[in-house]
DOBA-940429 format. One line per 2 residues: their letters; for each residue x, y, z of C-alpha. Coordinates in steps of 0.25 Angstrom, whole numbers, always signed. Example, Ala and Ser with C-alpha at 12.3 -4.5 7.8 and 13.67 -1.06 7.14 Angstrom:
as = +49:-18:+31 ~ +55:-4:+29
END
This chain:
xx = +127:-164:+141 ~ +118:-175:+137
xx = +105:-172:+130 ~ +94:-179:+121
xx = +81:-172:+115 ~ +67:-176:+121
xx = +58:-186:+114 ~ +51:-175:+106
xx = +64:-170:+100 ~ +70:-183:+96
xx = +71:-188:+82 ~ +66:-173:+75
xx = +73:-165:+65 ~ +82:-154:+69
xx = +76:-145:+58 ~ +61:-147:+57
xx = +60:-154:+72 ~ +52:-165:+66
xx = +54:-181:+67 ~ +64:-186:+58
xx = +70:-199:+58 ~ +84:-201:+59
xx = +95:-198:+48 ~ +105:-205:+53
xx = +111:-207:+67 ~ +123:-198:+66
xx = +134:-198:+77 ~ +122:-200:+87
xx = +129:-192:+101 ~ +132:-178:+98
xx = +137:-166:+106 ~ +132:-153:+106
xx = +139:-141:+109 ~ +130:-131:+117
xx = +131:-116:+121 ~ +141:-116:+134
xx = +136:-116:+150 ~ +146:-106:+154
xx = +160:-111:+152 ~ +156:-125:+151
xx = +154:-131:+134 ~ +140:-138:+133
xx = +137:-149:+125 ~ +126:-157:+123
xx = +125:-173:+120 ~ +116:-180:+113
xx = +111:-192:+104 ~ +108:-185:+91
xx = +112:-188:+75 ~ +116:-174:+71
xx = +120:-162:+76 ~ +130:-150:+73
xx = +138:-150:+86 ~ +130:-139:+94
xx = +117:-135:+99 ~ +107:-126:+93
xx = +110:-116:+107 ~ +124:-114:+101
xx = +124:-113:+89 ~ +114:-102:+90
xx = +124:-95:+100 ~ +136:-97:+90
xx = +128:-92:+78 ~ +124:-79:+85
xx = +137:-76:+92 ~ +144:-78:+77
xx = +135:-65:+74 ~ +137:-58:+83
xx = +153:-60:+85 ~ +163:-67:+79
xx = +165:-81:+76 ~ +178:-82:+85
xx = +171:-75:+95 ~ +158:-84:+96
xx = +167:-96:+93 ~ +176:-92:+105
xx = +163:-91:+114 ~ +157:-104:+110
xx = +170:-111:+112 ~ +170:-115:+97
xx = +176:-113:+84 ~ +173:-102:+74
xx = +171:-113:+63 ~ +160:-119:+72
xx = +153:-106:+75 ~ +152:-104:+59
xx = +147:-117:+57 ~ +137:-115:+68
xx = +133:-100:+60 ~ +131:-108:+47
xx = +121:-118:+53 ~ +113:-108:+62
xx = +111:-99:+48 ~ +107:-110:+41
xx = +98:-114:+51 ~ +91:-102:+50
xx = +91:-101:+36 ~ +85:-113:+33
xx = +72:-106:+39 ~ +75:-91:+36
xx = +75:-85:+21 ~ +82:-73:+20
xx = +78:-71:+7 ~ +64:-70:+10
xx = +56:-57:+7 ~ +68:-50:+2
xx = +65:-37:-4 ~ +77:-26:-4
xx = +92:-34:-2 ~ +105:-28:-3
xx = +117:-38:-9 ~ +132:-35:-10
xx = +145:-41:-5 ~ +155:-43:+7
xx = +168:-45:+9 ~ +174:-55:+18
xx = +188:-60:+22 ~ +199:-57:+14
xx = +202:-59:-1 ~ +188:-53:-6
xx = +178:-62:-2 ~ +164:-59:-1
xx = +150:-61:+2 ~ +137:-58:-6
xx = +128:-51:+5 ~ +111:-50:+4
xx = +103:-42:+13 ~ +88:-39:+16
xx = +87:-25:+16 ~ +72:-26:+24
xx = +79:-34:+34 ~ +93:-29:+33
xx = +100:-44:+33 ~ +108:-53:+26
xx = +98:-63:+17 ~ +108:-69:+8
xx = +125:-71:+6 ~ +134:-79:-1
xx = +149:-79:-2 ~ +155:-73:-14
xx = +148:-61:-22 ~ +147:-58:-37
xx = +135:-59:-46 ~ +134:-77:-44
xx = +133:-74:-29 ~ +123:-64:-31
xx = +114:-73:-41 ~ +114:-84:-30
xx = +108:-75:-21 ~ +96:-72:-31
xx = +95:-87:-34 ~ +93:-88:-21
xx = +82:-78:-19 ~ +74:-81:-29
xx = +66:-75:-41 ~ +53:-74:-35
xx = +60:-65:-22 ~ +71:-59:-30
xx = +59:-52:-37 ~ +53:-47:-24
xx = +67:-39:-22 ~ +65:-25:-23
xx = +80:-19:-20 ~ +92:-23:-22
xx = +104:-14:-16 ~ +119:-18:-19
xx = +131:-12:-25 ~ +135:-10:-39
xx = +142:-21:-44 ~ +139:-23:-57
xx = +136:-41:-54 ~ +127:-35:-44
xx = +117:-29:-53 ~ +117:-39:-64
xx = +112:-49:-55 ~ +102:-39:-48
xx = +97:-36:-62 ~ +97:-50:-66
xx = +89:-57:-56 ~ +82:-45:-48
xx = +79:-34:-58 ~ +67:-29:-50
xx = +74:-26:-37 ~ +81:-11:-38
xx = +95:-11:-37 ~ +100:-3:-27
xx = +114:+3:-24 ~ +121:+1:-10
xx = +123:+14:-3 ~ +139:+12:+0
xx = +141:+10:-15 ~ +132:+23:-19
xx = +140:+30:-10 ~ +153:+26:-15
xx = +148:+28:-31 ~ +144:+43:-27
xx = +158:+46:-21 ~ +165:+40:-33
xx = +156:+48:-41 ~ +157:+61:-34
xx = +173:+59:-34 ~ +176:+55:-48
xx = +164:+70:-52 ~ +173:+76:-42
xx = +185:+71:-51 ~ +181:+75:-63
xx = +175:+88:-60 ~ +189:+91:-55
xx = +195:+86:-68 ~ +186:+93:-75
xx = +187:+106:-68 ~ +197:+117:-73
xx = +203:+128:-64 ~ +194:+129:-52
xx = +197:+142:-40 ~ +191:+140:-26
xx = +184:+150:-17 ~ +201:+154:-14
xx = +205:+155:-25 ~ +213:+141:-26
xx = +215:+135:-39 ~ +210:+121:-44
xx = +214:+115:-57 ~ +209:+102:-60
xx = +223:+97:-67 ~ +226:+97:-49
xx = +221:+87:-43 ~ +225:+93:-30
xx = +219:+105:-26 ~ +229:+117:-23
xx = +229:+124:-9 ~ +219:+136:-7
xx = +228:+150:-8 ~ +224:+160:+3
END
């Protein structure tokens, strides 16, 4: 299909959507790849410089099917390749956040670290507690990943932070007490929860290595030198 802009859109920016003048002529015809009529592939033709290859329509599909689904799946729908719905997913959030910053107004933030694939590799993870989303990742963790993120945020709204929830690595908390030492540290609940079990068995432990000859309510016996407790006599 053949189109061309009207008289008002012609020669503008793609960004700001003001009058610009030419950078250069590019490959002038292009081809477009729209969402499908049906069965039937669309796309559009016309004389333009630059372009990525397909229309603002499906990339705004192909983004939103990639979350909610998986890539092959989205990529077997819009009759494409996976490499293409990624590429497509890496300009839309670009797009979006060259005007969005989601680092703006944070106050309480979790941090820690994912792992993905195989052979241990991982993904430094920020969230908003207020808003419950993602504001910040960067592949890799350690205490140089986690400094970036703090560079990046800033000294005047690193000291707006108020809390600060993560696990209990030691690089973690040097760097917290480094570059926000007024935010409040705060432990996550899975690793509370697995410190008070390790504590509760290793008191349990050593009361039991402790203890000398203990009698239950029948009259069993109980010595600490077994670790294995000796059936109950009737």
């Amino acid at each position: 299909m053949s189109v061309r802009p009207d008289a008002r859109r012609r020669g503008r920016c793609g960004l700001c959507r003001r009058p610009a003048a030419l950078y250069d002529r590019g490959r002038g015809r292009r081809r477009w790849r729209d969402l499908d009529h049906g069965t039937r592939q669309v796309f559009l033709e016309a004389d333009a410089r630059r372009g990525t290859g397909h229309t603002l329509a499906f990339d705004q599909q192909a983004a939103w099917m990639a979350a909610e689904c998986s890539k092959s799946a989205a990529a077997e729908l819009l009759r494409c390749t996976w490499r293409t719905i990624g590429r497509i997913v890496e300009r839309c959030t670009a797009d979006r956040d060259r005007h969005t910053d989601r680092l703006a107004g944070l106050r309480r933030t979790g941090i820690d670290e994912i792992s993905y694939r195989r052979g241990q590799r991982y993904m430094t993870v920020v969230v908003d507690h207020d808003t419950a989303r993602v504001v910040w990742m960067a592949d890799g963790h350690g205490a140089d990943v986690l400094t970036r993120f703090f560079d990046q945020l800033g000294q005047a709204r690193t000291a707006r932070l108020t809390h600060i929830s993560a696990d209990g690595a030691a690089w973690t908390a040097q760097v917290i007490a480094q570059r926000a030492p007024g935010a409040l540290r705060v432990m996550d609940a899975f690793h509370v929860v697995v410190w008070a079990t390790e504590a509760l068995k290793d008191s349990r432990f050593a009361r039991w290595n402790n203890a000398e000859d203990l009698t239950d309510c029948d009259g069993a016996v109980w010595r600490s030198t077994a670790p294995v407790a000796s059936s109950r006599t009737s």
